[in-house]
Backbone as JSON, one array per atom type, in Angstrom:
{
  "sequence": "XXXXXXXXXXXXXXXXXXXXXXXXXXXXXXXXXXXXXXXXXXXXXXXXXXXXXXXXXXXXXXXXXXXXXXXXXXXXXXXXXXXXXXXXXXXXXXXXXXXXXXXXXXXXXXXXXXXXXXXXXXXXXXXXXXXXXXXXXXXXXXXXXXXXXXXXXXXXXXXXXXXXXXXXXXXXXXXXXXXXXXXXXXXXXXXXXXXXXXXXXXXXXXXXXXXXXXXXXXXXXXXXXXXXXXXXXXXXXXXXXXXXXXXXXX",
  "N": [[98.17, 83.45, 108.82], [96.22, 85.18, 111.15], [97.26, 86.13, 114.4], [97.25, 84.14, 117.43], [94.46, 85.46, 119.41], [92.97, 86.74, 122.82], [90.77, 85.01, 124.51], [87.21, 85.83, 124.94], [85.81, 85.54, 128.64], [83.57, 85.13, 129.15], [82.17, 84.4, 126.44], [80.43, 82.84, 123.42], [80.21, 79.54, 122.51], [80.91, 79.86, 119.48], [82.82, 81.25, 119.59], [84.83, 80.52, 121.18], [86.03, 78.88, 119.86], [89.07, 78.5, 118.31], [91.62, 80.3, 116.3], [91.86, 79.89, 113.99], [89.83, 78.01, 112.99], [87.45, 79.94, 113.34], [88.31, 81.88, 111.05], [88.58, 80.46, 109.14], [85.0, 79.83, 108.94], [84.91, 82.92, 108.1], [85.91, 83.07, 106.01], [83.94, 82.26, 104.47], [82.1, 84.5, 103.9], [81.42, 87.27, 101.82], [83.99, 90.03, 101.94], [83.16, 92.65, 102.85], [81.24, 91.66, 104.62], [82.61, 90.08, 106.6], [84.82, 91.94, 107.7], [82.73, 93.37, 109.13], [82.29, 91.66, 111.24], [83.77, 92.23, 113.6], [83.22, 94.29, 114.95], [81.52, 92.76, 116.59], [82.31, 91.62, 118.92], [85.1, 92.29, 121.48], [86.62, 89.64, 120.81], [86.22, 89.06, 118.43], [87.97, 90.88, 117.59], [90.26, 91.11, 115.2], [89.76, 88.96, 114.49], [89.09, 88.65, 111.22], [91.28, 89.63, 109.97], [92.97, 87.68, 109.4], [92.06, 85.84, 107.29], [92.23, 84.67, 104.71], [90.9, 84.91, 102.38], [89.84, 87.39, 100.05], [86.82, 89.12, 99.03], [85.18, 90.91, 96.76], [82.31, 93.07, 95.55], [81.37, 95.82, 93.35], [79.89, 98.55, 94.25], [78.56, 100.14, 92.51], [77.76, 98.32, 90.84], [75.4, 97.11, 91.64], [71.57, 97.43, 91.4], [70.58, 99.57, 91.83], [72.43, 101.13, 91.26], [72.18, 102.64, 88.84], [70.74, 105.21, 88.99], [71.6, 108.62, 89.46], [71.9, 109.23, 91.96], [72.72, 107.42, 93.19], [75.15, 106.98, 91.95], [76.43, 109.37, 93.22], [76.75, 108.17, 95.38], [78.16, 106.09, 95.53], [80.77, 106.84, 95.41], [83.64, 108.78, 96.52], [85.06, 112.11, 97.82], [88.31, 112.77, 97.63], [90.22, 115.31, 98.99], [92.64, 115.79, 99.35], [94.32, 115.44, 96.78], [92.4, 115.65, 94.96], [90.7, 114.14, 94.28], [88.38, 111.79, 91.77], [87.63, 108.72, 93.92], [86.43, 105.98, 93.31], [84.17, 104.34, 95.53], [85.25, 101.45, 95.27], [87.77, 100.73, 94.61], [89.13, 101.95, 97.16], [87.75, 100.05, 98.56], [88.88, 97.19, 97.91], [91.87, 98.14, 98.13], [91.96, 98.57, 101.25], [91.25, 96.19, 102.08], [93.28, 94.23, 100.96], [95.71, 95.7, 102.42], [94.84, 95.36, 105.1], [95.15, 92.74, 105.71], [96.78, 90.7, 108.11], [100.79, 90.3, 108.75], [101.53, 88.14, 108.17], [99.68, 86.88, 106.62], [98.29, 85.17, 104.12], [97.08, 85.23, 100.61], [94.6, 83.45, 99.82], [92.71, 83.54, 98.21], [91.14, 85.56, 95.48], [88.35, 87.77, 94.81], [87.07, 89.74, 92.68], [84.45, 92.11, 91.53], [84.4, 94.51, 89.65], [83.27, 97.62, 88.08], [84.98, 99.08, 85.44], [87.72, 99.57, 87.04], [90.56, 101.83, 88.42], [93.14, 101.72, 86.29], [95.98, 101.27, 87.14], [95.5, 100.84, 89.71], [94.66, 98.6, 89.59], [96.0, 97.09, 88.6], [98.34, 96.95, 90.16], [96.58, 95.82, 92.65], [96.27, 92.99, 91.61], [99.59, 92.33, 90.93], [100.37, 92.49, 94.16], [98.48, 90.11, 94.88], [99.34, 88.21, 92.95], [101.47, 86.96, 94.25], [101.18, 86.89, 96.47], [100.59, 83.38, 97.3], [98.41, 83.45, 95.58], [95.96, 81.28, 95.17], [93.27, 80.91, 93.74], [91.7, 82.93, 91.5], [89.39, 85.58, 90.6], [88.55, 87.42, 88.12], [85.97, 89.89, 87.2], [85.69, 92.34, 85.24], [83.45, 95.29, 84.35], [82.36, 97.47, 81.49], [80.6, 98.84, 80.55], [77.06, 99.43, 79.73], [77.04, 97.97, 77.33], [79.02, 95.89, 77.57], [77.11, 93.91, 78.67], [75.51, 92.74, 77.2], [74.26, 89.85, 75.0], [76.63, 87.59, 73.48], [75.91, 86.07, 71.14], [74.96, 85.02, 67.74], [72.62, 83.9, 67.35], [70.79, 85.31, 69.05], [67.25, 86.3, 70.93], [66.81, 88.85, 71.38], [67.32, 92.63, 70.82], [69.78, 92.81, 71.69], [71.78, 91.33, 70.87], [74.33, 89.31, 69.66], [76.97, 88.37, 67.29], [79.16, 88.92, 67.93], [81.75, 91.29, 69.33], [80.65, 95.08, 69.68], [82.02, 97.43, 68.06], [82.46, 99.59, 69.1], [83.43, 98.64, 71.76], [85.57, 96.98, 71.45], [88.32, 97.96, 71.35], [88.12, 98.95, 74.11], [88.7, 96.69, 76.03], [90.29, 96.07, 78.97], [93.69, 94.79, 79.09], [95.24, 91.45, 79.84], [96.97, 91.25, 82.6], [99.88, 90.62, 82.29], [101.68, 89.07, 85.08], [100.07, 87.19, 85.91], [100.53, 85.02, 84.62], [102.61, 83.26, 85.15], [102.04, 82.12, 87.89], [102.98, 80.69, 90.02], [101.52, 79.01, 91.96], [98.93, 79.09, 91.34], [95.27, 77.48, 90.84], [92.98, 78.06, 89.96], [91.58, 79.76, 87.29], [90.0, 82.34, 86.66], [88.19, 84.8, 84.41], [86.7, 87.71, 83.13], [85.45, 89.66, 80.2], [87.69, 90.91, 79.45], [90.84, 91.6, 77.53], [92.91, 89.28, 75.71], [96.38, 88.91, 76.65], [99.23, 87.83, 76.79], [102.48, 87.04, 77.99], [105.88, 86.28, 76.96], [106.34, 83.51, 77.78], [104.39, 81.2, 79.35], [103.69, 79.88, 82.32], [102.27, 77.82, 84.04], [101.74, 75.74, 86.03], [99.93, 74.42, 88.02], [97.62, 75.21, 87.81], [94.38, 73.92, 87.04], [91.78, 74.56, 86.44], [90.25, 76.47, 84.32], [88.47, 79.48, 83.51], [87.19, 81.71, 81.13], [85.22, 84.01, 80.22], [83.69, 86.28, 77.5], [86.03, 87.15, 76.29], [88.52, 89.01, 74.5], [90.25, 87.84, 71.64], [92.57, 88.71, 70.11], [95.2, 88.33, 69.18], [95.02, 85.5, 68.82], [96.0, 83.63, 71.08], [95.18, 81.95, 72.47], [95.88, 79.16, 72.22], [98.16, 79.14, 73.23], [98.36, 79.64, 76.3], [97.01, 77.33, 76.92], [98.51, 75.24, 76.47], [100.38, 76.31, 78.33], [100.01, 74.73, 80.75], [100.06, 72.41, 81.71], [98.49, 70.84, 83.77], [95.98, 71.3, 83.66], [92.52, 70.44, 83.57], [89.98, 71.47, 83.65], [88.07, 73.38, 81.06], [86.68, 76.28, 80.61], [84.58, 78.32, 78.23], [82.99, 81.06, 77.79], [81.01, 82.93, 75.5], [82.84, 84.07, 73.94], [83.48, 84.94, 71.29], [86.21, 85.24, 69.51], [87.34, 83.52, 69.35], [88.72, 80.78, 67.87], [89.46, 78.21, 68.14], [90.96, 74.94, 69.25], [93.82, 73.11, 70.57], [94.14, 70.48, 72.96], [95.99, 69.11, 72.73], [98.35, 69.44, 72.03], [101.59, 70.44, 72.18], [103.86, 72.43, 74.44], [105.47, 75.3, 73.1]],
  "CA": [[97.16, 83.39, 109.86], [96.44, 85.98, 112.4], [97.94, 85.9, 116.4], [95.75, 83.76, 118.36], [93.78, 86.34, 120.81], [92.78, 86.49, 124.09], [88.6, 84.47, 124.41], [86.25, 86.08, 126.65], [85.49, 84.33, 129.28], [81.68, 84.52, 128.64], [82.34, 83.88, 125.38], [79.54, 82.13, 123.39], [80.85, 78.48, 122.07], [81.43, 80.27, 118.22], [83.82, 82.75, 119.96], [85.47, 80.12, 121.92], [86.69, 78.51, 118.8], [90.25, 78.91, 117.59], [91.37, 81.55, 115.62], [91.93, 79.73, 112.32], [88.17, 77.9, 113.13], [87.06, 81.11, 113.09], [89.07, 82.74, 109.97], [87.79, 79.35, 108.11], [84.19, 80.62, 108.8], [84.65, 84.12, 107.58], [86.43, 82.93, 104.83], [82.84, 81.93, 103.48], [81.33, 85.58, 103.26], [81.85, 88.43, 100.94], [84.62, 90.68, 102.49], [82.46, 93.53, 103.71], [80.69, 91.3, 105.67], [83.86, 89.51, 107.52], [84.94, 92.76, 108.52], [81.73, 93.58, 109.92], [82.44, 91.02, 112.3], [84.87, 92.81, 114.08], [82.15, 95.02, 115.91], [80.93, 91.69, 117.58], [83.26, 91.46, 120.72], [86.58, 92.15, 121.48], [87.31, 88.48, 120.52], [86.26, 88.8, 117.06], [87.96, 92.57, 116.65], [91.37, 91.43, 114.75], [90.01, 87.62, 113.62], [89.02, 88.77, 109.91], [92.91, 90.11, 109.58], [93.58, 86.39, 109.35], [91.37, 85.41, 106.1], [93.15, 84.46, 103.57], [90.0, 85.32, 101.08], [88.93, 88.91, 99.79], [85.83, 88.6, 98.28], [84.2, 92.21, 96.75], [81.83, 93.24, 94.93], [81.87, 97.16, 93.28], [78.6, 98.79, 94.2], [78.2, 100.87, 90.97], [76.72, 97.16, 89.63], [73.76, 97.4, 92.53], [70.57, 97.75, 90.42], [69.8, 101.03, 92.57], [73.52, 102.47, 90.88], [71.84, 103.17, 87.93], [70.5, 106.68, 89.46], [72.59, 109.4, 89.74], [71.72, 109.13, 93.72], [73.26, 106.03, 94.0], [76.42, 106.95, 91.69], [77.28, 109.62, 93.81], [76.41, 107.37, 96.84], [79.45, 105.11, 95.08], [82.25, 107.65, 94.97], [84.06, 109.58, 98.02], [86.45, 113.0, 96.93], [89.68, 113.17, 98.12], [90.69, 116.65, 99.4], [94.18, 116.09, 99.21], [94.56, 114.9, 95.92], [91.14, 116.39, 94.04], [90.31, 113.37, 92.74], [87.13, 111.26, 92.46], [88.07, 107.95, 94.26], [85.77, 105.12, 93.64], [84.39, 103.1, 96.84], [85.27, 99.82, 95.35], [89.29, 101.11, 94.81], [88.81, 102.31, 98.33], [87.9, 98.63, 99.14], [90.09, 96.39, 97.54], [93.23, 98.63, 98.73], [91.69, 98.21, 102.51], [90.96, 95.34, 102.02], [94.87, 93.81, 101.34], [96.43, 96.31, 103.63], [94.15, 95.25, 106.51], [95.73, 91.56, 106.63], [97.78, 90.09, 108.65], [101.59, 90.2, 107.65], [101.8, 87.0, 108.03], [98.61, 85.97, 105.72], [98.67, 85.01, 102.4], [95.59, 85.87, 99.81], [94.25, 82.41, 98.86], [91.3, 83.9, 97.03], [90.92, 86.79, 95.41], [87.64, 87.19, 93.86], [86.3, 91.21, 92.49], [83.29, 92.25, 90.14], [84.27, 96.15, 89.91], [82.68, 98.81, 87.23], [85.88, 99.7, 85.38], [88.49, 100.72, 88.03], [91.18, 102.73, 87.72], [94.24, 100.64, 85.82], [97.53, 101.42, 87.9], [95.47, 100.3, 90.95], [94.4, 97.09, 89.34], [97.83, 96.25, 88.33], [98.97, 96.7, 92.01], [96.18, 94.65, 93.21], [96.7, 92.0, 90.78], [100.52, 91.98, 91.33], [100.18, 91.91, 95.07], [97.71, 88.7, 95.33], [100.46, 86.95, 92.4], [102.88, 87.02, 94.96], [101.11, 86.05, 97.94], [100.48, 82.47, 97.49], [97.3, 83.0, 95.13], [95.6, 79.82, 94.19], [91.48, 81.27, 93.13], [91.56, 84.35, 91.18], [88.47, 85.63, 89.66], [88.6, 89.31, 88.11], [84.96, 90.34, 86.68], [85.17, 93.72, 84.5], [82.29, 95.79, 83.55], [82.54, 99.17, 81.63], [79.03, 99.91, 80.39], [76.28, 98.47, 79.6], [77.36, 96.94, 76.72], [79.37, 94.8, 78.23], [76.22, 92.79, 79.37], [74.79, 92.22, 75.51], [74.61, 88.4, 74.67], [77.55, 87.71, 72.4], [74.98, 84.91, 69.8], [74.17, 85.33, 66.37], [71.02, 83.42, 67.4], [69.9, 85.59, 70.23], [66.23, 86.86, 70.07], [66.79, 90.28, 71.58], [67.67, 93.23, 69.92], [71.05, 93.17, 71.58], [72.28, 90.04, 71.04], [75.23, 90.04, 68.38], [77.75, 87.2, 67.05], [80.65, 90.3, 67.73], [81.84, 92.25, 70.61], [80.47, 95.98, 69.17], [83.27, 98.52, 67.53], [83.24, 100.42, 70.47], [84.33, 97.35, 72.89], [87.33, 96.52, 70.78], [89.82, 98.8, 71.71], [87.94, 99.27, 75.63], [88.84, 96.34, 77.4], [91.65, 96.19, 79.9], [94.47, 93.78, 78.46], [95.86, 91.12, 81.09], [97.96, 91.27, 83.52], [100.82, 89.27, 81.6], [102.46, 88.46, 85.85], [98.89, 85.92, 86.68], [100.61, 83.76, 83.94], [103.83, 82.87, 85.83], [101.84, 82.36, 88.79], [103.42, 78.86, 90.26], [100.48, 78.41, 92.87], [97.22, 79.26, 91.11], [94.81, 76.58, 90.3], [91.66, 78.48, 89.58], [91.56, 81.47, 87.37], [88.19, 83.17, 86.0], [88.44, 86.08, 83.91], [85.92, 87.94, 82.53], [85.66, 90.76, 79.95], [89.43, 91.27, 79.13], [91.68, 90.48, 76.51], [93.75, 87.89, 76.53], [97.78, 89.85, 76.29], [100.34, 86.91, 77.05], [104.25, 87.35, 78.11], [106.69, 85.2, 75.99], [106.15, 82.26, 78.26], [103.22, 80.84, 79.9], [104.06, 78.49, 83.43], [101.02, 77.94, 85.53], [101.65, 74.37, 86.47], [99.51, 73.46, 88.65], [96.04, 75.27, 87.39], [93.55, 72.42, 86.72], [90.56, 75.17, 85.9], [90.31, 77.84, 83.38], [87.22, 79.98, 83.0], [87.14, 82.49, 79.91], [84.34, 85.04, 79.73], [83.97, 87.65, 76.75], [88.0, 87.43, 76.15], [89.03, 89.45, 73.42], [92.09, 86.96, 71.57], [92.82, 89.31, 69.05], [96.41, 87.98, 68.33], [95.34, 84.29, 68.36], [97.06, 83.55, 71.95], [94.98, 81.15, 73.67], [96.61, 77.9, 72.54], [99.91, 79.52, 73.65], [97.92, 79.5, 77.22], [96.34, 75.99, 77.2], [99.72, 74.42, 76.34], [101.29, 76.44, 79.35], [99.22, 74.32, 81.96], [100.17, 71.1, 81.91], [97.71, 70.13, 84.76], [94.67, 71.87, 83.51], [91.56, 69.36, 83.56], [88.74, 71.66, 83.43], [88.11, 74.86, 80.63], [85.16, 77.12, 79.96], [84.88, 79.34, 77.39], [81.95, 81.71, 77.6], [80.62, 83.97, 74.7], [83.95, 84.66, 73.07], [83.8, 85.0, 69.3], [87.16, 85.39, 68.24], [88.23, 82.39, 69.46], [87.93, 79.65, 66.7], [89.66, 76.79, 68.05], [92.58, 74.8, 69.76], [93.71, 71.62, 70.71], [94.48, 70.57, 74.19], [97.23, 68.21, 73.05], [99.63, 70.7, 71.57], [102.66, 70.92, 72.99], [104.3, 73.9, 74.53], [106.22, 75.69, 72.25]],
  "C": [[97.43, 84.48, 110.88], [97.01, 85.33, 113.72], [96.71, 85.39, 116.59], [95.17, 85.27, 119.44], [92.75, 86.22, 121.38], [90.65, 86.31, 123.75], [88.21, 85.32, 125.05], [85.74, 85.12, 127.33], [84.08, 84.58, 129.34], [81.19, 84.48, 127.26], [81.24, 82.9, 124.94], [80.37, 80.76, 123.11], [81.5, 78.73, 120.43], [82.95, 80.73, 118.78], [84.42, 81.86, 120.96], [86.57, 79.33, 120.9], [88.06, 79.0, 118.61], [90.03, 79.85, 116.72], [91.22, 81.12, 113.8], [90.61, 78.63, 112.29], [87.86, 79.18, 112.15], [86.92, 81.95, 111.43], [88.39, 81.04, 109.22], [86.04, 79.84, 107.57], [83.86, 81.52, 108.39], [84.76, 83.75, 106.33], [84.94, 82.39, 103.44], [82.04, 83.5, 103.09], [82.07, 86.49, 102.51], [83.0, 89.29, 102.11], [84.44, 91.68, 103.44], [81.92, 93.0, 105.04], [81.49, 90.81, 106.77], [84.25, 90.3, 108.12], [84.23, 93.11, 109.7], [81.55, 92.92, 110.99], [83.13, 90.88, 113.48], [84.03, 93.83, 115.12], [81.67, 93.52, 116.84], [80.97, 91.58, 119.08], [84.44, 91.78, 120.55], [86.87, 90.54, 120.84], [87.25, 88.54, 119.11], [86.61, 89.89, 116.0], [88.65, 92.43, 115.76], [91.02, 89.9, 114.21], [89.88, 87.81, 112.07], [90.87, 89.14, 108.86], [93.67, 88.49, 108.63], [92.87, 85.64, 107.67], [92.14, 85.75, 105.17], [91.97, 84.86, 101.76], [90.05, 87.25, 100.95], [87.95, 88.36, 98.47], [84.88, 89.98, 97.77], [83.12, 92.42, 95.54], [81.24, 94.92, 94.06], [79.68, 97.27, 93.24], [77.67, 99.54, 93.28], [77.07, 99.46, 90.42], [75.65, 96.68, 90.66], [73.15, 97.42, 91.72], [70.15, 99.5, 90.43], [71.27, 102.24, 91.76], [73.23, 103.08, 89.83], [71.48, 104.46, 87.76], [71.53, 107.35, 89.7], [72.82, 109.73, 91.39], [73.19, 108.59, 94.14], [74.6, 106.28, 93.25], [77.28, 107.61, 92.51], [77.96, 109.34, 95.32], [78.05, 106.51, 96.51], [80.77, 105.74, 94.92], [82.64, 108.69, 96.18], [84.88, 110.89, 97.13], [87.47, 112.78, 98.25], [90.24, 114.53, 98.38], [91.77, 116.55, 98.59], [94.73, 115.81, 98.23], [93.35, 115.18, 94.7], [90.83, 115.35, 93.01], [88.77, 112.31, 93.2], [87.87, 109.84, 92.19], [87.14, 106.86, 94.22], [85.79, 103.82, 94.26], [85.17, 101.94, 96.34], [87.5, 99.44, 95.12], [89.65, 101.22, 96.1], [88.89, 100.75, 99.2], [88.54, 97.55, 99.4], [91.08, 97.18, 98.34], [93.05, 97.89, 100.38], [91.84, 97.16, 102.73], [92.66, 94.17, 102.11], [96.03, 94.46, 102.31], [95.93, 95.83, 105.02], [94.22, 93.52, 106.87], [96.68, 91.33, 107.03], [99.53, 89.95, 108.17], [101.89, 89.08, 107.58], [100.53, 86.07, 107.16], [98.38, 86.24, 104.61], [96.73, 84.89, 101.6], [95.92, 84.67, 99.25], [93.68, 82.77, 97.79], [91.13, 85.1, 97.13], [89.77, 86.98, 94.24], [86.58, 89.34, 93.8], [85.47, 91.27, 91.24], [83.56, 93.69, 90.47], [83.94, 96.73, 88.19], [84.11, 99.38, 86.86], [86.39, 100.76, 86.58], [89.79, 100.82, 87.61], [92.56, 101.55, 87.24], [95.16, 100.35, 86.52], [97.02, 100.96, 89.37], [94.94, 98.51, 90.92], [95.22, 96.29, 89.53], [98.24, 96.13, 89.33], [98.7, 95.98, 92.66], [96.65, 93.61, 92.88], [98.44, 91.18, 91.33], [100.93, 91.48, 92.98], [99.49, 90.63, 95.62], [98.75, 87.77, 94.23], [101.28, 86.52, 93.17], [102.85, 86.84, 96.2], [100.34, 84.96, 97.95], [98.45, 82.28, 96.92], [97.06, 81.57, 94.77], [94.19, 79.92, 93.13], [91.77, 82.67, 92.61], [90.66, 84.54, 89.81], [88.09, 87.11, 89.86], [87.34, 89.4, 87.09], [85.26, 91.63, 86.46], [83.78, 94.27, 84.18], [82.93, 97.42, 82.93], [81.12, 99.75, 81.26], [77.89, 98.67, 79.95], [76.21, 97.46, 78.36], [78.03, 95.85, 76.55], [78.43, 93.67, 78.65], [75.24, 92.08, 78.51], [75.12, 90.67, 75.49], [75.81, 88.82, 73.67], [76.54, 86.22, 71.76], [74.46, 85.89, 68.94], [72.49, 85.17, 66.56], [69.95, 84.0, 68.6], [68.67, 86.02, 69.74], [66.22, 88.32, 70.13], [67.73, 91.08, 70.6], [69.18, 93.49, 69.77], [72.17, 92.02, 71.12], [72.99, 90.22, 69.83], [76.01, 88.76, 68.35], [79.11, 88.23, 67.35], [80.23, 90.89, 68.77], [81.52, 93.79, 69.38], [81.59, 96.53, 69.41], [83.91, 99.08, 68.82], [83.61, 100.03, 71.64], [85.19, 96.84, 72.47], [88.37, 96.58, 71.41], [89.23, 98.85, 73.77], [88.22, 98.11, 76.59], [90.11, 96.08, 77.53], [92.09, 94.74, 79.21], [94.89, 93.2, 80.1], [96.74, 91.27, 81.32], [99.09, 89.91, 82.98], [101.55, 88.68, 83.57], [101.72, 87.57, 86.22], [99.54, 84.79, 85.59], [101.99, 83.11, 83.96], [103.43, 82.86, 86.76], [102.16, 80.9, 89.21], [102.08, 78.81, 91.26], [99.1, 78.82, 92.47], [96.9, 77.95, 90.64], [93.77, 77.03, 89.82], [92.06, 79.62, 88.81], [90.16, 81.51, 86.74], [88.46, 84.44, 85.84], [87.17, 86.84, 83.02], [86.07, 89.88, 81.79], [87.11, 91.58, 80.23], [89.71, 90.92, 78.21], [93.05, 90.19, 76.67], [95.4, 88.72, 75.89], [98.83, 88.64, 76.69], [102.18, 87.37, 77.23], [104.44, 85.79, 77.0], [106.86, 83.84, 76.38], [105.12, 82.54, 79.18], [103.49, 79.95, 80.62], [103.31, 78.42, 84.76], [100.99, 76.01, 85.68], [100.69, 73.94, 87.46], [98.01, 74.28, 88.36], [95.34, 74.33, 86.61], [92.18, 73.39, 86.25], [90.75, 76.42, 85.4], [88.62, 77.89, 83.07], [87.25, 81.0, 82.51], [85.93, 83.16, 79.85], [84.32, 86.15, 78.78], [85.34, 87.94, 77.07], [87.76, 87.77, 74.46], [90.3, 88.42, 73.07], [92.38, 87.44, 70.56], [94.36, 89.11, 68.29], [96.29, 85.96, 68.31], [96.16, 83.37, 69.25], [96.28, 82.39, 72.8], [95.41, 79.26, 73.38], [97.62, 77.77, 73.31], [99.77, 79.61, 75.95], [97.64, 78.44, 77.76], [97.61, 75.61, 77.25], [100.84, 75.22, 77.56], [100.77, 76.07, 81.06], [98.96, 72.93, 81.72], [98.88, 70.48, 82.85], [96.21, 70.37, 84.12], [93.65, 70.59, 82.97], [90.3, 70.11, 83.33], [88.84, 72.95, 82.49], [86.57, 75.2, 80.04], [85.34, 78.41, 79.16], [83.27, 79.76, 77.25], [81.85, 83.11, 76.08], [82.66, 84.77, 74.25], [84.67, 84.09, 71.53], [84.94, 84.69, 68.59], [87.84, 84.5, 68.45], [87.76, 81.21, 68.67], [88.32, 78.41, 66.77], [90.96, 76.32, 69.02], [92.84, 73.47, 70.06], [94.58, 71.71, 72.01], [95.77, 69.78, 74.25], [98.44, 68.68, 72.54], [100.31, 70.91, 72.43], [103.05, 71.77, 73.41], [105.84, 74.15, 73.18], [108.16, 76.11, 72.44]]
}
């Protein structure tokens, strides 16, 4: 939690509120916007520091990013480094540097347009390790990513199979979210599923699976490392053919 700081004294009755009031409140909007709340008054310049959420969304998946306007509207250069930096890398980073050192990332919840790997992994590892409990990582890399996965769809894209050329393209997990002692939520989408040699998420009660690649056959070896788990969803992922929830750990 952030330092309490100083009310104004003509302060409306929102802005008279405590600070972790307050930081409760933010904690309901998208990230951008919580910041944005920091222009308000002095009282509300340093309360977003305190939110234990980040909540983003990568603006490449706007409808309007589809133009080449709007892509280069989505990307900053870097002088000092000659590289093209996309906003939503830009965000996230800000975004965990700009809390509190004393506040811990309940929820960490991003939809980004393939970003870059070595800054994923950083994110990723930084929210394992500060007292995650919600973590929900949405991938996209192209538009085929957004094809039904059914045999029975009616459109033309609709397929019982992730296509050839999404095999090998999506990002493998982060084997440290599955030694995470304080998660209870995860949601993953468009990844495949990579496992370490043990699996100890004790106290996650919800699993949600989107387009997971399980190309070695790993998600019993997951279920059976979550003793608590009460709720699972498995969206559009083919290669998974089965499992049983009463299987022991191995």
């Amino acid at each position: 939690m952030a330092p309490s700081h100083r009310k104004g004294g003509r302060g409306d009755r929102l802005s008279a509120l405590p600070d972790n009031a307050l930081e409760r409140v933010l904690s309901h909007l998208a990230s951008k916007e919580a910041v944005r709340s920091s222009a308000l008054s002095r009282r509300w310049r340093r309360v977003h520091e305190g939110v234990p959420v980040i909540d983003l969304v990568d603006p490449n998946l706007a409808p309007a990013a589809a133009s080449a306007a709007s892509e280069s509207a989505s990307t900053t250069w870097c002088h000092e480094y000659t590289l093209l930096i996309p906003i939503i890398a830009i965000s996230v980073t800000s975004a965990i540097v700009s809390k509190g050192a004393d506040t811990p990332i309940r929820t960490f919840r991003l939809n980004a347009f393939h970003p870059p790997y070595d800054l994923l992994d950083q994110w990723i590892t930084i929210v394992a390790t500060s007292g995650i409990e919600d973590l929900d990582v949405k991938l996209r890399y192209n538009e085929s990513s957004k094809h039904t996965l059914c045999p029975y769809g009616l459109s033309r894209g609709a397929s019982a199979d992730f296509l050839k050329s999404d095999r090998n393209r999506y990002i493998r997990t982060h084997r440290h979210i599955f030694g995470c002692p304080t998660l209870r939520r995860l949601q993953l989408t468009n990844w495949t599923l990579d496992l370490p040699a043990s699996v100890d998420m004790a106290l996650l009660d919800t699993l949600c699976l989107a387009r997971i690649m399980d190309p070695n056959g790993e998600l019993q070896q997951l279920i059976s490392g979550c003793p608590s788990l009460a709720h699972l969803t498995l969206e559009e992922c083919p290669s998974i053919e089965g499992y049983s929830r009463d299987e022991p750990p191995p």
